[in-house]
C-alpha positions as CSV (number, residue, x, y, z in Angstrom):
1,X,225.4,44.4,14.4
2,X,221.9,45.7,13.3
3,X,220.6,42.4,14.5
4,X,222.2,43.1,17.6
5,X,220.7,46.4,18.6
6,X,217.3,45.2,17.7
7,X,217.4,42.3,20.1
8,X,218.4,44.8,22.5
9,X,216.3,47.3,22.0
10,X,213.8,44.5,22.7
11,X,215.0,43.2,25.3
12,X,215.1,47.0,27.3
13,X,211.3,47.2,25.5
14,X,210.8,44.3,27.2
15,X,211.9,45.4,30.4
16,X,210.3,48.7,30.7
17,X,206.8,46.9,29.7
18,X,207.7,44.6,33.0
19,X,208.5,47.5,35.3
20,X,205.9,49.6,34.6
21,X,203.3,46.4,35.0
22,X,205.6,45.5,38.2
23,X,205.0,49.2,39.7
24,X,200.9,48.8,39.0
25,X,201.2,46.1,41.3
26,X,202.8,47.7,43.8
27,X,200.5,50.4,43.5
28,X,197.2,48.2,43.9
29,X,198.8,46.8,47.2
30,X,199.5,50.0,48.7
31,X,196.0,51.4,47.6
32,X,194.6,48.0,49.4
33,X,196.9,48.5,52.6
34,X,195.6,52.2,52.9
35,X,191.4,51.5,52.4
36,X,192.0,48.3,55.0
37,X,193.6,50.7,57.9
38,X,190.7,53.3,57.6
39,X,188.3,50.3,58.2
40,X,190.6,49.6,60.9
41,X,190.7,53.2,62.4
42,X,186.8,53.1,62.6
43,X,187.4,51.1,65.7
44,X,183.2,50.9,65.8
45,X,183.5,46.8,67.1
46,X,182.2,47.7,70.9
47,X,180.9,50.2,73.1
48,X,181.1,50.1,76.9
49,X,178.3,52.5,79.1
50,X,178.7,52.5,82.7
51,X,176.0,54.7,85.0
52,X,177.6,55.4,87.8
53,X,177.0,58.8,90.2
54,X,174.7,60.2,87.8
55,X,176.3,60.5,85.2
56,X,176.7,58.0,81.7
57,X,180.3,57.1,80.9
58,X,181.2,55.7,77.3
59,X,184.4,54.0,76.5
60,X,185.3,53.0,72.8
61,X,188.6,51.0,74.1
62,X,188.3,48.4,76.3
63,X,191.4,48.8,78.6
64,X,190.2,52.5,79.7
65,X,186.3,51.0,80.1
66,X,188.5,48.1,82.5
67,X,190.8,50.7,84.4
68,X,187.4,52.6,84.9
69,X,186.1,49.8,86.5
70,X,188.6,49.2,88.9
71,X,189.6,53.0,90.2
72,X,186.1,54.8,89.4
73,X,187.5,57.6,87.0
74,X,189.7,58.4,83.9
75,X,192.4,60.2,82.8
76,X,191.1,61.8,80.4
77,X,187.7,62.9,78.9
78,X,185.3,64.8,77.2
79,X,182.2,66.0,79.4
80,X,179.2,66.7,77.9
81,X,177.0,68.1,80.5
82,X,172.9,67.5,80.9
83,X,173.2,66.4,77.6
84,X,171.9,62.5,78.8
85,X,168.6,61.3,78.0
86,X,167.6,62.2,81.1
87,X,169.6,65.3,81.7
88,X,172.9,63.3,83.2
89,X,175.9,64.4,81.8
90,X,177.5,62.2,79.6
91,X,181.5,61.8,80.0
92,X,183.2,60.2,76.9
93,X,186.4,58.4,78.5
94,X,189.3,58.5,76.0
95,X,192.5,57.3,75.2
96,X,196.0,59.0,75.4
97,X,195.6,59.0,71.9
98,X,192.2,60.6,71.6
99,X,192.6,63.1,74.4
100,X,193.8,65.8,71.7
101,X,191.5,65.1,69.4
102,X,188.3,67.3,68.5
103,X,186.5,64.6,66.0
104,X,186.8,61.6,65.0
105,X,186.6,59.7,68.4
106,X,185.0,56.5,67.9
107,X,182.2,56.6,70.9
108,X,181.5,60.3,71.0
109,X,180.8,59.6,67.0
110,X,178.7,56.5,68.4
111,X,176.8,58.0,70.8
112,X,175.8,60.5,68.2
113,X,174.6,58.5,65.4
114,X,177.5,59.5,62.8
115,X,178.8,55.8,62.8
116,X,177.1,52.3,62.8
117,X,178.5,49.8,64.7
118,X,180.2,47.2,63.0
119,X,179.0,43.8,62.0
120,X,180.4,42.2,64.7
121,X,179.2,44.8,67.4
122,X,179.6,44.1,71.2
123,X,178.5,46.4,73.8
124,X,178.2,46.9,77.5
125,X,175.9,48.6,80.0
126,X,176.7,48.5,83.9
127,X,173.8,50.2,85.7
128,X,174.1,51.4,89.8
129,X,171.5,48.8,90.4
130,X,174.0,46.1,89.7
131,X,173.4,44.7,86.4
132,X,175.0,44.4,83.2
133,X,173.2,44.5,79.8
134,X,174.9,43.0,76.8
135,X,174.1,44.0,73.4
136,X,175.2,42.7,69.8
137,X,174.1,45.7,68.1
138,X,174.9,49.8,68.4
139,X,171.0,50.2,67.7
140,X,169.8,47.6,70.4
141,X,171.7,49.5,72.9
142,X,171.0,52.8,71.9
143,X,167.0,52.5,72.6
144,X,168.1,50.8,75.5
145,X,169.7,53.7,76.6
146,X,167.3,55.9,75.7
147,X,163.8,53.7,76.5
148,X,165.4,52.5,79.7
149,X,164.3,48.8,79.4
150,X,165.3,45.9,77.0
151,X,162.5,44.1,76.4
152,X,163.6,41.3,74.4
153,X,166.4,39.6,76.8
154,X,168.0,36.8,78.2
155,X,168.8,36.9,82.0
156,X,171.0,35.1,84.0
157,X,171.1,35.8,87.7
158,X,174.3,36.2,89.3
159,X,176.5,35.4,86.3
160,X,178.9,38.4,86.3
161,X,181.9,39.3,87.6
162,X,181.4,40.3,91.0
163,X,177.5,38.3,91.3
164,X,175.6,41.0,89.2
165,X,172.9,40.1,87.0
166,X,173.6,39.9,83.0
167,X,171.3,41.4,81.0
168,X,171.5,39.6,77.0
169,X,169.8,41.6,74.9
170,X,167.3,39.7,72.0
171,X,165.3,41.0,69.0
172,X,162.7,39.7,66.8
173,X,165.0,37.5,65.0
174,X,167.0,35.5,67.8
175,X,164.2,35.9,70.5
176,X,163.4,32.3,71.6
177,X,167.3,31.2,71.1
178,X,170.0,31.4,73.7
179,X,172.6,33.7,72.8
180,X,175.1,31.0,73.1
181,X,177.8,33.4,71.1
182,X,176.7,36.7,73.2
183,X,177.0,34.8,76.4
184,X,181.0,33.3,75.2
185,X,182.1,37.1,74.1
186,X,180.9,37.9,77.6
187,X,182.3,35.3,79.2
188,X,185.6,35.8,77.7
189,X,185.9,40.1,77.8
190,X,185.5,39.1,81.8
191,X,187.2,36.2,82.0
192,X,184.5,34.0,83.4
């Protein structure tokens, strides 16, 4: 009988040992789950800028920066006025689910310097003179927008959507190659 109870007390040591190790586990994934949807929620991968009327319109989600495109406004926004770098007013087009919110929006945050675009950075600038610029980095575009020229670039006349000319933006690193990758991510956001 005493033989007993020890092999079950054991057997229940043996069990708890196992659950408690089982519950780490758990606890490491959820830990993992959590820190991968704040990288997520950065949603710092692209910036769209479109000059149009005066003014400097930034989009952080691509399907607002398309509607944009096609009706010449959006639903919702936050207006920062003469506050471009040449006195326009800058309008941040947002999201349903950013209309509420008072930080935290991904191209307001952007536009200020409080977050780095991401490794994989793609951004657009439509100008009123009929061009679009395309950038693979936050910074590139950035003194862009605030220089007014890009003077490392690819160009290809006529290759946009409606005939405009695209605008690839170089730097000292990629400046006498083709930005064959730029020029496919291009391609593909305006299905070309």
């Amino acid at each position: 009988m005493k033989r007993t109870l020890i092999n079950l007390s054991c057997v229940l040591g043996t069990s708890l040992i196992l659950t408690a190790c089982g519950t780490s586990s758990v606890d490491n994934t959820l830990a993992t789950n959590t820190q991968t949807e704040a990288v997520v929620s950065q949603n710092n991968e692209d910036l769209y800028q479109v000059d149009h009327e005066g003014r400097i319109y930034f989009f952080d989600d691509f399907a607002t920066y398309q509607t944009f495109l096609q009706v010449g406004e959006t639903a919702y926004r936050k207006v920062r006025i003469g506050e471009g770098p040449r006195g326009e007013t800058i309008v941040f087009g947002l999201t349903n689910e950013d209309k509420k919110k008072t930080q935290g929006i991904a191209s307001v945050d952007m536009y200020d310097g409080k977050l780095e675009g991401s490794a994989g950075f793609y951004g657009e600038t439509r100008t009123e003179e009929g061009r679009i610029y395309v950038f693979s980095s936050l910074e590139e575009m950035t003194t862009a927008r605030i220089v007014g020229e890009v003077p490392l670039r690819f160009t290809e006349i006529g290759a946009g959507p409606k005939g405009e000319t695209v605008v690839y933006a170089l730097n000292s690193q990629n400046k006498k190659v083709k930005p064959e990758a730029l020029i496919q991510t291009f391609k593909a956001k305006n299905q070309l």
